[in-house]
Structures are given as C-alpha cells and as structure tokens.
PASEBA-1860 file (N, C-alpha, C; in nm, 3 decimals):
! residues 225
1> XXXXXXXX> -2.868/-0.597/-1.083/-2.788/-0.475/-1.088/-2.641/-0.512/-1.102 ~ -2.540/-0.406/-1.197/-2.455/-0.455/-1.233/-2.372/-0.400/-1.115 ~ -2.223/-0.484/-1.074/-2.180/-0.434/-0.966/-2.031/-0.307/-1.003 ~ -2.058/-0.263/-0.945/-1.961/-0.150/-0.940/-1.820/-0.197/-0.956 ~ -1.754/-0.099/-1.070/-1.600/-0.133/-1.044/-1.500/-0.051/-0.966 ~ -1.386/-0.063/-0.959/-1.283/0.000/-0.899/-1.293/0.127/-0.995 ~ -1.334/0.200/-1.116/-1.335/0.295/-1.201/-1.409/0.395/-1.166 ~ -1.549/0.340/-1.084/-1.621/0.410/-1.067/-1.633/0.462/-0.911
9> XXXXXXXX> -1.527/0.439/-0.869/-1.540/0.505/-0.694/-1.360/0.563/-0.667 ~ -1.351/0.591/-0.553/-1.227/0.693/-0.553/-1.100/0.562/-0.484 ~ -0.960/0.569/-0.515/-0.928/0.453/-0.500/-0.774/0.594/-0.452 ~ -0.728/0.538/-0.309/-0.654/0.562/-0.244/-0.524/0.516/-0.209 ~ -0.418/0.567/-0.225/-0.281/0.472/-0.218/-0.291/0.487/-0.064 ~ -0.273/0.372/-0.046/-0.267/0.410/0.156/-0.165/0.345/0.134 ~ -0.026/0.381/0.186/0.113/0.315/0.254/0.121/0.329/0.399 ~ 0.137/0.209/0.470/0.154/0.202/0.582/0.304/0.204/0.613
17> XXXXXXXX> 0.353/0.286/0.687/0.526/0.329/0.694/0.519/0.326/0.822 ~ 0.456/0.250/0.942/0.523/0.243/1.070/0.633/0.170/1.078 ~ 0.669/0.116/1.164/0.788/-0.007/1.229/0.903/0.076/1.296 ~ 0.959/-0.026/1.345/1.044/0.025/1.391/1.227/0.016/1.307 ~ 1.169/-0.066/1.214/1.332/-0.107/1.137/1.432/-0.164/1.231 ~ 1.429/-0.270/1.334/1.520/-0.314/1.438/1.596/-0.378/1.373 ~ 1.617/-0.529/1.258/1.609/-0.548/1.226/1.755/-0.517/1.114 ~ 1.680/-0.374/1.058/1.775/-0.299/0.940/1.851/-0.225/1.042
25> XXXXXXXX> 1.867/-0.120/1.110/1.948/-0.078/1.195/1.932/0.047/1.189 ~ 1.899/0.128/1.054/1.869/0.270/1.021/1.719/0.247/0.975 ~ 1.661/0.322/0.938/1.511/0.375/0.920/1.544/0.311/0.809 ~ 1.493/0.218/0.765/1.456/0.183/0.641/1.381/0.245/0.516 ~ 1.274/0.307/0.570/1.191/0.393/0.471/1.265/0.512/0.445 ~ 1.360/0.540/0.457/1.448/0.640/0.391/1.577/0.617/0.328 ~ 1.598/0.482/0.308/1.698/0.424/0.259/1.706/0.476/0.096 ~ 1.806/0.512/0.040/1.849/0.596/-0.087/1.829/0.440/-0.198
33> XXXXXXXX> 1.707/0.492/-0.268/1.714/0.407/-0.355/1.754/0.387/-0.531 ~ 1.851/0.326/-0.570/1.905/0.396/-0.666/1.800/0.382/-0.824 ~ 1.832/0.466/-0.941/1.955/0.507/-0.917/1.955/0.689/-0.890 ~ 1.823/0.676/-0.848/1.830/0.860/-0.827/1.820/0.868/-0.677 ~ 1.822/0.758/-0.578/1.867/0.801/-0.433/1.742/0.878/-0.345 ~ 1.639/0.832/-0.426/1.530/0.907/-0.363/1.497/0.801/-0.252 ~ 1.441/0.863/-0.091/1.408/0.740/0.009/1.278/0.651/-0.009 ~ 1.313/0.537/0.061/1.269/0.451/-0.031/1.076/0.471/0.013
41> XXXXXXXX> 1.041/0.504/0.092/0.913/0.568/0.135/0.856/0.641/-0.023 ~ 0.908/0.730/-0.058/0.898/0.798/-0.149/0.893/0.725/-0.309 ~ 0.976/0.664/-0.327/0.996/0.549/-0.439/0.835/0.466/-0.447 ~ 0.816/0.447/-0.327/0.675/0.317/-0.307/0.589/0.411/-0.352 ~ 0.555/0.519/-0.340/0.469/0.637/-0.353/0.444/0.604/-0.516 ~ 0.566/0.683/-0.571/0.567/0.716/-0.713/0.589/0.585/-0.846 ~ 0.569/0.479/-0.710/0.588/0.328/-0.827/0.404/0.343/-0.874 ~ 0.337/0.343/-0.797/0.196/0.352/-0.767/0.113/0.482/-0.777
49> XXXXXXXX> 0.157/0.560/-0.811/0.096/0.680/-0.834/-0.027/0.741/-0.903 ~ -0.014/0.637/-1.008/-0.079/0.633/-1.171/-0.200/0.561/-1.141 ~ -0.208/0.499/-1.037/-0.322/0.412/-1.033/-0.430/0.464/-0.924 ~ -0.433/0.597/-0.833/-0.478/0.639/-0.739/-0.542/0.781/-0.783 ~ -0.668/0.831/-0.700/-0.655/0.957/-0.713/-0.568/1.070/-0.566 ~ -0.553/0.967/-0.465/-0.475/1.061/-0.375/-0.428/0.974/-0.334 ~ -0.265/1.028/-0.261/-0.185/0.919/-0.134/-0.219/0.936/0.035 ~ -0.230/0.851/0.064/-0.235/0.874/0.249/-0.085/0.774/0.308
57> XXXXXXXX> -0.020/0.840/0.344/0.095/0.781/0.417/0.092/0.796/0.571 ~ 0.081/0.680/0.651/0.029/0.655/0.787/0.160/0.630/0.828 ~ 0.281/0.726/0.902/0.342/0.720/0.926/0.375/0.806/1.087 ~ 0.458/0.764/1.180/0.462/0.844/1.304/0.586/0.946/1.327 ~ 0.680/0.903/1.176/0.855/0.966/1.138/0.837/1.097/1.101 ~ 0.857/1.200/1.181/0.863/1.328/1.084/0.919/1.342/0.973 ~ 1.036/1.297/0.965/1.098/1.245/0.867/1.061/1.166/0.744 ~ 1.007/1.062/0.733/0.923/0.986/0.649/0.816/1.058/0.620
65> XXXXXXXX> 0.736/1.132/0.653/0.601/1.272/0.583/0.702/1.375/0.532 ~ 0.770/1.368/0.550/0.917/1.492/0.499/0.957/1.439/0.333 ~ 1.006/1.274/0.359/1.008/1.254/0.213/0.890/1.230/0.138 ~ 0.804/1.175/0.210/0.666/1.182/0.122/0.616/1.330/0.053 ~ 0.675/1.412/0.121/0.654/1.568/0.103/0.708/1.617/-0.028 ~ 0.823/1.579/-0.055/0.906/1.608/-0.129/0.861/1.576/-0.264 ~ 0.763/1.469/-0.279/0.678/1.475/-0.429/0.650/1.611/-0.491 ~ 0.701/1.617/-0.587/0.680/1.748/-0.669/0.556/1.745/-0.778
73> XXXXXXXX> 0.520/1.864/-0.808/0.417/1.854/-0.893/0.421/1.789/-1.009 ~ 0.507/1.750/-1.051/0.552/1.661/-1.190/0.479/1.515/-1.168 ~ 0.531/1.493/-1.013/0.515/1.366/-0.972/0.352/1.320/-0.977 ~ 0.257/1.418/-0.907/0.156/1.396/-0.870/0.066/1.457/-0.969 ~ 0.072/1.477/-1.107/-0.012/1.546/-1.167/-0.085/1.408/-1.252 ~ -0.194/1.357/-1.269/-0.247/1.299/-1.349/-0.314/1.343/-1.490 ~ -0.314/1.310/-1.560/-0.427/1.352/-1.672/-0.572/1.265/-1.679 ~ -0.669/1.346/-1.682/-0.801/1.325/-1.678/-0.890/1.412/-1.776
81> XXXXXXXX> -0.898/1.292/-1.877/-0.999/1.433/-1.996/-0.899/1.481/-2.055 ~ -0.797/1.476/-2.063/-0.751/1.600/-2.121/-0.685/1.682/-2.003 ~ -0.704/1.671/-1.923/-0.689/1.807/-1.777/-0.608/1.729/-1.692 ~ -0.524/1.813/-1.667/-0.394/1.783/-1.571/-0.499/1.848/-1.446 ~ -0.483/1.693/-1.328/-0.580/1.745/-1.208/-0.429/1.676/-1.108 ~ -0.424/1.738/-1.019/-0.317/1.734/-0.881/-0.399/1.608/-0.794 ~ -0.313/1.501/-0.763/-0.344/1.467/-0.609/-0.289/1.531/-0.577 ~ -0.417/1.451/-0.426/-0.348/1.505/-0.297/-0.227/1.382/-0.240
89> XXXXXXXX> -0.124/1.456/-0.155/-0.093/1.372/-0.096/-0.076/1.382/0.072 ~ -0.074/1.303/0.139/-0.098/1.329/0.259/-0.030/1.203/0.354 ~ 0.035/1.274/0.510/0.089/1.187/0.601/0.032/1.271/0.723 ~ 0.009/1.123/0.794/-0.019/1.149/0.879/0.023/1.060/1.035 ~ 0.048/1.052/1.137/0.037/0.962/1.231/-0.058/0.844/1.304 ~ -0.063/0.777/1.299/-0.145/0.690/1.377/-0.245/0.744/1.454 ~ -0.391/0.715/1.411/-0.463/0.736/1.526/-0.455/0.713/1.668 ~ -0.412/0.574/1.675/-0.391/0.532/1.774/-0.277/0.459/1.820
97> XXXXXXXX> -0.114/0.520/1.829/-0.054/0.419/1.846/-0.011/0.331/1.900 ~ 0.025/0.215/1.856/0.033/0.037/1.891/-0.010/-0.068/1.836 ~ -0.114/-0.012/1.781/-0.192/-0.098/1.717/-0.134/-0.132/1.581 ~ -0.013/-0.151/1.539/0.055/-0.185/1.454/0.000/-0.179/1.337 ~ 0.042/-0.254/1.200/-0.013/-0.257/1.102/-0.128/-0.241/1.078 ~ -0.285/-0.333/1.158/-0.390/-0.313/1.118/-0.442/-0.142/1.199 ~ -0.372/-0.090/1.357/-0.435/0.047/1.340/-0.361/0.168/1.275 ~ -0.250/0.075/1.168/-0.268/0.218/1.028/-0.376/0.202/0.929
105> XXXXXXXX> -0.425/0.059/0.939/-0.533/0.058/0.842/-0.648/0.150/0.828 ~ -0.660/0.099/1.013/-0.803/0.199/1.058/-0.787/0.328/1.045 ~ -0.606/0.379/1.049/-0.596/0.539/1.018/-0.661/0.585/0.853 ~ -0.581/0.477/0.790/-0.594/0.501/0.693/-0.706/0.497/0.599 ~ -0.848/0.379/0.688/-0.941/0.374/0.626/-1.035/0.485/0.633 ~ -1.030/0.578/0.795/-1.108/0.692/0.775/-1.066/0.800/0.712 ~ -0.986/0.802/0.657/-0.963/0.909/0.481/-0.990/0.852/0.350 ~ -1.068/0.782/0.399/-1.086/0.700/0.251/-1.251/0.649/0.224
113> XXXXXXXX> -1.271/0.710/0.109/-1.431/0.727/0.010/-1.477/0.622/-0.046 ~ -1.352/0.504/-0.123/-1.399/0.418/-0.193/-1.276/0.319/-0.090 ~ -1.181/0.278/-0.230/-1.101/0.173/-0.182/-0.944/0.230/-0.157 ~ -0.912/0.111/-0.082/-0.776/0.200/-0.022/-0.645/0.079/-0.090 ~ -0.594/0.138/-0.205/-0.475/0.012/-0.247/-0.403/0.051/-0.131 ~ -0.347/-0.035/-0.028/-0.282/-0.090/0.039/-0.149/-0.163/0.030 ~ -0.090/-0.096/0.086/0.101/-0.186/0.080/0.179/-0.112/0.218 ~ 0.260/-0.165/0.203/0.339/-0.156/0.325/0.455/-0.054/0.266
121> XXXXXXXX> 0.553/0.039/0.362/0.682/0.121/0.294/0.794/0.072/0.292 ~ 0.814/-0.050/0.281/0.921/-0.081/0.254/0.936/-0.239/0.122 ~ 0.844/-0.212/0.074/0.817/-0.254/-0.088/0.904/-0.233/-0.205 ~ 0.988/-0.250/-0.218/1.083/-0.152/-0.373/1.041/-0.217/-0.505 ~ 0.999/-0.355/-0.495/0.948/-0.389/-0.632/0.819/-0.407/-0.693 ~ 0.756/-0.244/-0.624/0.569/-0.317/-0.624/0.554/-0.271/-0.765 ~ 0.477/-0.387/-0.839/0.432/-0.379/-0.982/0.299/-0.288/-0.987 ~ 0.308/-0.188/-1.061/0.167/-0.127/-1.108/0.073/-0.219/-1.163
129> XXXXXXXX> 0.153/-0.287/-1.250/0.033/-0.389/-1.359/-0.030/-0.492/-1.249 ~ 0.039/-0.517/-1.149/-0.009/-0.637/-1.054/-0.144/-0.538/-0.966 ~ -0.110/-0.429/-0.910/-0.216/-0.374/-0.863/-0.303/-0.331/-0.940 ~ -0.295/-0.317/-1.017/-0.422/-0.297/-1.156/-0.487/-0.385/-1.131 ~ -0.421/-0.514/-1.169/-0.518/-0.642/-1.171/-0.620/-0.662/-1.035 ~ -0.500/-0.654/-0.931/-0.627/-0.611/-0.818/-0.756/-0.567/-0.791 ~ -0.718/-0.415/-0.833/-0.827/-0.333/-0.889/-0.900/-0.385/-0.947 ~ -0.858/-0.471/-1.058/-0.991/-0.477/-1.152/-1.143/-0.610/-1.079
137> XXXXXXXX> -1.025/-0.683/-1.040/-1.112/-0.760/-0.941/-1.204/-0.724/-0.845 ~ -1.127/-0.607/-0.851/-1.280/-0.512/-0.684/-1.392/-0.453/-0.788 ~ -1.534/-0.480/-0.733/-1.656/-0.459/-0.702/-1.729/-0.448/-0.606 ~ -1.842/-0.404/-0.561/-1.944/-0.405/-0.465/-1.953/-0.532/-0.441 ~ -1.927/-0.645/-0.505/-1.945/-0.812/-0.421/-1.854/-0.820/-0.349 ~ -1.761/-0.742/-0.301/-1.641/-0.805/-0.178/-1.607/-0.662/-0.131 ~ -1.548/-0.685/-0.022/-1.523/-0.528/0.077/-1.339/-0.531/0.077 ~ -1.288/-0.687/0.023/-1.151/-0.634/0.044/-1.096/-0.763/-0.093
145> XXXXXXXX> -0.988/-0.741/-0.124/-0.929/-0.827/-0.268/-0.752/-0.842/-0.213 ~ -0.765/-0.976/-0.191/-0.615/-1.041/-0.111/-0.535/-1.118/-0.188 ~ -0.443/-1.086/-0.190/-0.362/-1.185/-0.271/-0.300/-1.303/-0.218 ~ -0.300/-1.373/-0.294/-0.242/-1.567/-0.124/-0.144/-1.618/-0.273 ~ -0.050/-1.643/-0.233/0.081/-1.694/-0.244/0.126/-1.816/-0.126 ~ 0.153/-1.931/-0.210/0.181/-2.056/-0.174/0.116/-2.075/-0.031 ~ -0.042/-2.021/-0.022/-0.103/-2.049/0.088/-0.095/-1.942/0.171 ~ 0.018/-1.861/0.208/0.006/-1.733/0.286/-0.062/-1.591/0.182
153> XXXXXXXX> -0.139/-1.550/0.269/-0.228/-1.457/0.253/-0.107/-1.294/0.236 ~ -0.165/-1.209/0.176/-0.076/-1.092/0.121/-0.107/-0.938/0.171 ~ -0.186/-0.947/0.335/-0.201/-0.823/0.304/-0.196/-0.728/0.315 ~ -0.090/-0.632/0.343/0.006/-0.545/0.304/0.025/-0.504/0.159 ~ -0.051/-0.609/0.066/-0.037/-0.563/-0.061/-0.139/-0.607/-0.091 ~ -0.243/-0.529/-0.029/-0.404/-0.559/-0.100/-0.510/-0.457/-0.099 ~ -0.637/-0.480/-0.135/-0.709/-0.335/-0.150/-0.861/-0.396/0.016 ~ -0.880/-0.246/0.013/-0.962/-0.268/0.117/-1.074/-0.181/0.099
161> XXXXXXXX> -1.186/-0.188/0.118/-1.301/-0.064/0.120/-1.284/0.000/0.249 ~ -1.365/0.071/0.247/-1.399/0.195/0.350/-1.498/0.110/0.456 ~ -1.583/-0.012/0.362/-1.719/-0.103/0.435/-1.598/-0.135/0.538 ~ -1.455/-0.214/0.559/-1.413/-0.285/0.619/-1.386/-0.218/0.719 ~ -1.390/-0.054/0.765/-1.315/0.013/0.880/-1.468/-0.067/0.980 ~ -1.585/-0.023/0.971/-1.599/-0.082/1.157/-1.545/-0.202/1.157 ~ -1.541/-0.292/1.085/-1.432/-0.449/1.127/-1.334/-0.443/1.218 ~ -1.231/-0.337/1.180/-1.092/-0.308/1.150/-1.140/-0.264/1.290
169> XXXXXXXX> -1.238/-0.152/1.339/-1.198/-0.090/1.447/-1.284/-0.175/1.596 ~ -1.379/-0.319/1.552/-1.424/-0.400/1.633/-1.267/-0.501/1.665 ~ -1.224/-0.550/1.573/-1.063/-0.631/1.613/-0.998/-0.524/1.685 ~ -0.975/-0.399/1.659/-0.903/-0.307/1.750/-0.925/-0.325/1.906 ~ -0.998/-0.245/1.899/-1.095/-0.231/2.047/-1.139/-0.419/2.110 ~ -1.081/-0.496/2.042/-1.081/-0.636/2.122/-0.951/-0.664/2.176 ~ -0.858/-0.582/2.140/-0.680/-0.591/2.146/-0.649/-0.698/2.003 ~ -0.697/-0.676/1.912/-0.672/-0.807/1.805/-0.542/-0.695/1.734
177> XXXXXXXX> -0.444/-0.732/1.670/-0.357/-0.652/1.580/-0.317/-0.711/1.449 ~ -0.341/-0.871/1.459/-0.325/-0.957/1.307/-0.457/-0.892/1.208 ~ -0.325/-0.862/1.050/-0.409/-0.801/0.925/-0.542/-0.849/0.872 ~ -0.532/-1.021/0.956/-0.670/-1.105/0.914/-0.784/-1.148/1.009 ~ -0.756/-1.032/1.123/-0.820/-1.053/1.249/-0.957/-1.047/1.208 ~ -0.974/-0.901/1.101/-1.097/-0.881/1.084/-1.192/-0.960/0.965 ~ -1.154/-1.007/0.910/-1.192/-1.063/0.758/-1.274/-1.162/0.759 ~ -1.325/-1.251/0.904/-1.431/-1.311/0.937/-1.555/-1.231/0.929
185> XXXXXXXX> -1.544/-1.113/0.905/-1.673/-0.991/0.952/-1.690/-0.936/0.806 ~ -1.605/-0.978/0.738/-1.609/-0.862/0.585/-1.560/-0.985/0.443 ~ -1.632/-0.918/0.310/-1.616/-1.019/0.218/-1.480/-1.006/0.165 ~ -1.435/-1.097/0.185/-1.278/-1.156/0.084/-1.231/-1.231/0.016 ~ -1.158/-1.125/-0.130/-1.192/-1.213/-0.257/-1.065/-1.245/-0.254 ~ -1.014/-1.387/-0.242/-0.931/-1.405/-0.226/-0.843/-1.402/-0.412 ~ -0.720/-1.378/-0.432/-0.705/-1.351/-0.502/-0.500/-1.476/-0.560 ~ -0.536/-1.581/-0.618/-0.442/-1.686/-0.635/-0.305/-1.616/-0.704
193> XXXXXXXX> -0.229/-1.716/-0.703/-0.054/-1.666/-0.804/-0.086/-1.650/-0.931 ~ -0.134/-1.712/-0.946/-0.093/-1.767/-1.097/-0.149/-1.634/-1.187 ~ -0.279/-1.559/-1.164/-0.236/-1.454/-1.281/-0.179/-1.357/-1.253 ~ -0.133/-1.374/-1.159/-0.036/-1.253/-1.076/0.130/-1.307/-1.178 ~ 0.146/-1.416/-1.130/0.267/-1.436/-1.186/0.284/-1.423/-1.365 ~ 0.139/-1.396/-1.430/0.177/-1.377/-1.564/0.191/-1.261/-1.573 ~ 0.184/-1.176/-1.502/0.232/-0.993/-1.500/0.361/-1.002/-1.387 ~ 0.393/-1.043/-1.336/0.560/-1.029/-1.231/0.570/-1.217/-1.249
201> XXXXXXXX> 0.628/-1.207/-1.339/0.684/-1.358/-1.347/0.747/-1.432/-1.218 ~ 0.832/-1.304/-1.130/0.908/-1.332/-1.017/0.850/-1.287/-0.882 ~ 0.690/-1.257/-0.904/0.660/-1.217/-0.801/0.709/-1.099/-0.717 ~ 0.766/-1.077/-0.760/0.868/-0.968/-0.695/0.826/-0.830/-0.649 ~ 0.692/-0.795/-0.687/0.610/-0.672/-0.607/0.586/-0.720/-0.468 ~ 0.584/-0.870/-0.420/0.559/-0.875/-0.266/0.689/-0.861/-0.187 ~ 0.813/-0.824/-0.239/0.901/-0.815/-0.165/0.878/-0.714/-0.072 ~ 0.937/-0.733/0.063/1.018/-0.636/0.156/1.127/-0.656/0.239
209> XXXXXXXX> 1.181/-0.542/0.208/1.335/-0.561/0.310/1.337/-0.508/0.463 ~ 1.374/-0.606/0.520/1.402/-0.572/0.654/1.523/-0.586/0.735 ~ 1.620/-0.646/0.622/1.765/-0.668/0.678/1.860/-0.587/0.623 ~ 1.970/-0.609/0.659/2.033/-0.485/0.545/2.125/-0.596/0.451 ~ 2.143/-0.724/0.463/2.097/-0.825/0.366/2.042/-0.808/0.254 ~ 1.888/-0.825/0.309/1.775/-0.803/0.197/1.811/-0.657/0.118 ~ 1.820/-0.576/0.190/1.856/-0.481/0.139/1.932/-0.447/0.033 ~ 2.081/-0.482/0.034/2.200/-0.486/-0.035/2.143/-0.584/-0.151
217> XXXXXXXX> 2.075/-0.707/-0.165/1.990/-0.798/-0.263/1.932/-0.655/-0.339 ~ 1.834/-0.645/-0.283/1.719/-0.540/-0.360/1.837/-0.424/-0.414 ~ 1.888/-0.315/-0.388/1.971/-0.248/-0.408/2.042/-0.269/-0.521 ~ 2.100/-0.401/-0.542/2.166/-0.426/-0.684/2.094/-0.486/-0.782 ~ 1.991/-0.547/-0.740/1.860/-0.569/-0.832/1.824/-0.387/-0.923 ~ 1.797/-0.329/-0.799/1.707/-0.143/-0.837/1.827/-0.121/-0.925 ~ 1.978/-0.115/-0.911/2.055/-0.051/-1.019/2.069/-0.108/-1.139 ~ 2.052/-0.211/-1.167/2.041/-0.263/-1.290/1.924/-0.224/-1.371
225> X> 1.830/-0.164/-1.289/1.748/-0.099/-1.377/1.598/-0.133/-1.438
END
C-alpha cells in the first residue's frame, strides 16, 4: 500500500507564541515588522499561509490573538478548484500552563486532523518553499519530519501528526518539557541541510529573535525587502 502524502490529509499552521520575551524587553510577537509594520506574530502567520488549510495560534497574550485576529479576508482566502474557500484561523491559550513549548504542542495537537506545520512566533524569515519541502517528506511512514542543522535538531520548525499527541501528553504528565522528550515513542524522519540549503541558501527560515540585537539585525535585513 502506497503511503499517504501531506496532500491528502488536513495540514495545520500551528504557531506556538508563548514566552515570556525577557530577553527582548517588550513582547516580541508584536514587534512592527517592516515594511508595512504589521506585528510580527501576524507576519509568521501570513509568510505560511498558502501552505495550510487553517491556523491555530497557541498563545496566552490577549494581545497576540488580537493581532492574529486582524488577518483579513484577503489574507486567508485560498483558491481550491477554482473556489475561493476561507480558513479558519484560531488562538487560543494553553491547555495547560507551564508546560512550555512542548504543552503548546499538546494544545495545539488536539485541534489538529492530520499534520500540524509547526514553528515558533518569533520567526521573521520562515521560507514557504523550505516548509513545502517538509511537507513533501511527510507520509504515513513517520508521525513527525525534523529538520537537524549542524547536528542540532529544529523543532520549532517542523511538522508533527496528530499520532504524536499521546507521546506529547505521556512526556507531559512525567514533568518532561524538552521538544525531543517525546520522539523516543514516535517515528522521526529526520530531515539534513543540505536540501534545505538549496531552497534558503542562508538558512535563514530557522532564525529567531530574542534580543533586541537580533532584532535590529532582522529588521534591516525585512526592509531591504
């Protein structure tokens, strides 16, 4: 039997937008990103849009579901067939919070049918063509598709099934909170640089900013365009 692709099941932008931004000093995920100043929560949304049929944003900021909100119908309309069909988009809070990064996963994995593209909100250079490729790598032979760069593992910017939530919620309920706590329990295709780097030469979809450093970097990178 032939195995299923990412085409044929429902594929979910899940952004994980907790943290606390200590670090940056202001909320980061609302940082004005140029050159239209939209926050940057929102930006990660609509870099990735094209490749999902709905968004889930796992966030605890009223504020941050506020700019996620602000997607207009322009933004979220796909064509299918011929037929302009609407995502959905959606924020929500932590099921459970504390559980850091991996329990937005678990938030995020029980809204989710097929696979959940996965990234973090404070991303400004995530490549569509790089998550494509992702995608195309997922089938029914693996429950999650990781990207590893010079040996460190990527994932915040990887896809996950729906198979992986009891994992996700056995590492929970052990007090585990590392993204790779669970991945002894579930198949992972691990996923190398190198054809990544022939679609982002600079790698540069795994960025995130957390300083206002990094920030001011990325910032004059985004205006140039």
């Amino acid at each position: 039997m032939a195995s299923r692709s990412y085409s044929d099941a429902e594929v979910t932008l899940l952004i994980i937008a907790g943290g606390n931004s200590r670090r940056m000093g202001d909320d980061k995920l609302l940082l004005p990103v140029p050159p239209k100043g939209i926050p940057l929560v929102r930006h990660v949304a609509e870099l990735l849009l094209p490749l999902a049929t709905k968004v889930v944003v796992v966030a605890n900021d009223p504020d941050v579901c506020a700019a996620v909100r602000e997607i207009g119908p322009d933004d979220i309309e796909r064509e299918q067939d011929g037929v302009q069909a609407r995502k959905l988009v959606s924020c929500l809070p932590d099921d459970a919070p504390g559980g850091g990064p991996l329990g937005g996963l678990a938030t995020g994995l029980r809204r989710v049918d097929g696979w959940a593209l996965t990234v973090a909100g404070d991303m400004p250079f995530l490549s569509a063509a790089t998550c494509r490729y992702l995608l195309r790598r997922s089938d029914s032979g693996c429950d999650a598709v990781v990207p590893v760069l010079e040996g460190q593992s990527q994932p915040l910017h990887a896809l996950y099934s729906r198979r992986c939530l009891p994992a996700v919620e056995r590492a929970l309920s052990a007090g585990l909170r590392r993204m790779d706590s669970f991945w002894n329990e579930v198949r992972v295709r691990m996923i190398p640089a190198d054809p990544l780097r022939a679609l982002d030469p600079d790698l540069r979809t795994f960025t995130n900013v957390n300083t206002p450093a990094e920030w001011e970097e990325a910032r004059a990178l985004l205006s140039q365009g």
